[in-house]
C-alpha positions in Angstrom: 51.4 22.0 21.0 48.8 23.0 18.6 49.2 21.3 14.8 50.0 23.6 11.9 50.8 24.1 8.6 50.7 26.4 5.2 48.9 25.9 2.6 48.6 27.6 -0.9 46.5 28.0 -3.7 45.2 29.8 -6.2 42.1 30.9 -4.1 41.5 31.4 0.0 38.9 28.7 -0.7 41.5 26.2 -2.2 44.3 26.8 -0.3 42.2 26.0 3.0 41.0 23.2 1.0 44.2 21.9 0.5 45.3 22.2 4.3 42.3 20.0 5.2 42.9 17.8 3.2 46.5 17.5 3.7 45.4 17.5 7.6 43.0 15.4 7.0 40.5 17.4 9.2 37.4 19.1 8.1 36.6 22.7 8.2 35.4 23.1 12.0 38.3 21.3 13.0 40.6 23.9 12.3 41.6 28.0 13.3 42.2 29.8 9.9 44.2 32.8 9.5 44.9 34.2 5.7 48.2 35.5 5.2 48.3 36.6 1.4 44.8 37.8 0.2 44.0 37.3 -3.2 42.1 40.2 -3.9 45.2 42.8 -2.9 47.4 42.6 -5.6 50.0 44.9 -6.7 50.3 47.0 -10.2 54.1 44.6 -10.7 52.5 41.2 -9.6 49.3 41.2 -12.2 51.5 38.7 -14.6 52.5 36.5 -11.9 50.6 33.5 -10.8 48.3 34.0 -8.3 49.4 32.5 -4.9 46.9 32.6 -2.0 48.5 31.3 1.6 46.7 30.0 4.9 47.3 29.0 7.8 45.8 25.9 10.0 45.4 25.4 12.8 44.1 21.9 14.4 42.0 22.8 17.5 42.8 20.9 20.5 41.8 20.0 23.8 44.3 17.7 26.2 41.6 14.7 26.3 44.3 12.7 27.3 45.5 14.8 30.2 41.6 14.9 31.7 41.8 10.8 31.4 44.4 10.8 33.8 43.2 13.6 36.3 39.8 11.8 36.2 39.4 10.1 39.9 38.4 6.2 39.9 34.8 6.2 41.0 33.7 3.4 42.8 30.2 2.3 42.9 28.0 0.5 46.1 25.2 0.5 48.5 21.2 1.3 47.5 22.2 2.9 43.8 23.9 0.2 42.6 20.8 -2.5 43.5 18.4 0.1 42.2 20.5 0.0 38.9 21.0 -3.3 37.8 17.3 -4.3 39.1 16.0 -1.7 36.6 18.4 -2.5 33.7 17.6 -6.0 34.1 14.3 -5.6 34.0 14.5 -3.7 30.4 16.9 -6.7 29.9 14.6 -9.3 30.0 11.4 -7.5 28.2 13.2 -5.8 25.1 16.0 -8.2 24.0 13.3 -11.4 23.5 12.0 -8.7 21.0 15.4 -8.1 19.2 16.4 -11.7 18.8 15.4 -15.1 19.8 18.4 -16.5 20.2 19.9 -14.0 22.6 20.6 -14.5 26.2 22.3 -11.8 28.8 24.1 -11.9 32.5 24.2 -8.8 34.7 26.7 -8.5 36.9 26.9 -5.5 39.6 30.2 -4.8 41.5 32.0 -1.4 42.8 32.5 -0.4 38.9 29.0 -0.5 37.6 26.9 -2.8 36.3 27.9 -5.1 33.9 26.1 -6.7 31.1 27.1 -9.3 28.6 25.2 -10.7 25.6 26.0 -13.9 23.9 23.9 -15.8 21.4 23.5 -16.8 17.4 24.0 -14.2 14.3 23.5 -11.2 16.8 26.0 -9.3 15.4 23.8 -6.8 14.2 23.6 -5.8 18.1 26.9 -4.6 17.9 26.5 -2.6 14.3 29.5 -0.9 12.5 32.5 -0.5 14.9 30.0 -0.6 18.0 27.7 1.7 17.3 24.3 0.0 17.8 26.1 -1.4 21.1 26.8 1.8 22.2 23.5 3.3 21.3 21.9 0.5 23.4 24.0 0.7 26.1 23.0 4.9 26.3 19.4 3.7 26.7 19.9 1.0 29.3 22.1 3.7 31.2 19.2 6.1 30.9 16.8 3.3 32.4 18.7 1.9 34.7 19.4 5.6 36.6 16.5 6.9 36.3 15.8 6.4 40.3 19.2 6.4 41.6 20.8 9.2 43.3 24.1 9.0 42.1 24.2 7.9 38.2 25.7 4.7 38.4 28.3 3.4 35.2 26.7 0.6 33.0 29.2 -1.0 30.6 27.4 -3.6 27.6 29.2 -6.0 25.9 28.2 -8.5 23.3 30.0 -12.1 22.3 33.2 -10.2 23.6 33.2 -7.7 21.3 34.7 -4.7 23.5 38.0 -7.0 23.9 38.7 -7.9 20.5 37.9 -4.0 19.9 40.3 -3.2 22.8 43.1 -5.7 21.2 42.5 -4.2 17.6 42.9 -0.5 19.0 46.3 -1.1 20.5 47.2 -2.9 18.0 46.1 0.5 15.7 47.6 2.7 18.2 51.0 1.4 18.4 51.9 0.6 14.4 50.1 4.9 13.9 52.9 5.3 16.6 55.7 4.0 14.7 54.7 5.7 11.5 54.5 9.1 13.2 58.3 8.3 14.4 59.5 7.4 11.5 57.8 10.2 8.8 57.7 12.7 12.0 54.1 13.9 9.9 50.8 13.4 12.2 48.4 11.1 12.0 44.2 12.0 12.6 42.6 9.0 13.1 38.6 8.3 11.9 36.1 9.3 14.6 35.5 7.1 17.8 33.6 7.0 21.2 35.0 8.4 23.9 35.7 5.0 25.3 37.7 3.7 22.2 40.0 7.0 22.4 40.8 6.3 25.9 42.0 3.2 25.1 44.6 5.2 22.7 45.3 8.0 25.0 46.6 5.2 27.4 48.5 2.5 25.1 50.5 6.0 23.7 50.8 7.9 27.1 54.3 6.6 27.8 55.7 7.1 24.6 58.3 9.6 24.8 58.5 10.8 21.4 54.8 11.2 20.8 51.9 12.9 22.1 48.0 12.4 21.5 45.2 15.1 21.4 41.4 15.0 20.3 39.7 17.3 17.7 36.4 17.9 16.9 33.1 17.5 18.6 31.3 14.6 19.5 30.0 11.8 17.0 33.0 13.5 14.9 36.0 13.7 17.8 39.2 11.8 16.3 42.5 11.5 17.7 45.6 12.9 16.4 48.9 11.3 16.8 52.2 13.3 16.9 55.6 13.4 16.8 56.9 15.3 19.7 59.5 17.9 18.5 
């Protein structure tokens, strides 16, 4: 079920102003429908205040529902050599150039290719909530498939960051979870990869009395948690 509310104000502008922020959503987020226009007013409501109301709506799309459709792929054969010889090939000529005290292991089984880096003060590898580690594993996906048939999955890690980010997320999921129950308001949480939403989607698919959709578009898709009614 779509998320809606009314908002008010004394303009269109600042009642949908008020909605956002009260969704915490941005503009592109949301369906708007005016329900009280402020320039129609009658001859008998000129001394009254001027009340403007407007609905929002939070666009949706059941990202959680296309996790679970989603068939396990399983990779082997030619693709999967071709892969991880070209990935560790950019391996071993570009991350000598990021830092010296770096080293990697590539791993290649029926999920992907696998590659973990470990070393001193390389944290900058990993940048703010993953995002330098997720830009680098994009370009070591685009190089390592760029002579397969079948695009083959890479995953990156570094110094075990995607586990501690996995155990922080549940951790995030379930206490948003128990707020939503008690308060029965939603909760939009900040914007995340596609990977870190899964994670979400799955620790909260169970729970009876919620119910988790995406907004947005990518870098800016969030999650919002809600209480089902």
């Amino acid at each position: 079920m779509s998320q809606s509310i009314i908002s008010e104000g004394k303009t269109t502008n600042e009642a949908i102003e008020n909605g956002l922020k009260k969704l915490k959503v941005t503009r592109d987020m949301v369906d708007i429908k005016v329900m009280e226009n402020d320039e129609k007013r009658s001859f008998f409501s000129i001394l009254a205040p001027r009340i403007v109301k407007v609905e929002l709506t939070v666009r949706e799309i059941k990202e959680k529902e296309q996790y679970e459709k989603k068939e396990e792929i399983h990779f082997s054969g030619k693709d999967l050599e071709i892969a991880k010889k070209d990935a560790e090939q950019f391996m071993s000529e570009i991350l000598t150039k990021l830092s010296e005290n770096a080293q990697y292991n590539i791993e290649a089984d029926e999920e992907g290719v696998k590659i973990n880096i470990t070393g001193e003060n390389i944290g900058f590898l990993i940048g703010y909530r993953g995002e330098t580690l997720y830009s680098l594993q994009t370009i070591i996906s685009a190089i390592a498939n760029k002579s397969t048939e079948k695009r083959v999955r890479i995953l990156l890690d570094i110094d075990g960051y995607r586990n501690k980010r996995e155990q922080t997320l549940k951790e995030l999921a379930q206490k948003k979870a128990r707020i939503v129950e008690k308060t029965r308001k939603s909760i939009t949480l900040e914007p995340m990869h596609p990977y870190e939403r899964k994670i979400i989607h799955t620790v909260l698919q169970d729970n009876k009395k919620i119910s988790t959709t995406s907004i947005g578009e990518e870098p800016r898709r969030r999650i919002v948690i809600s209480f089902k009614r």
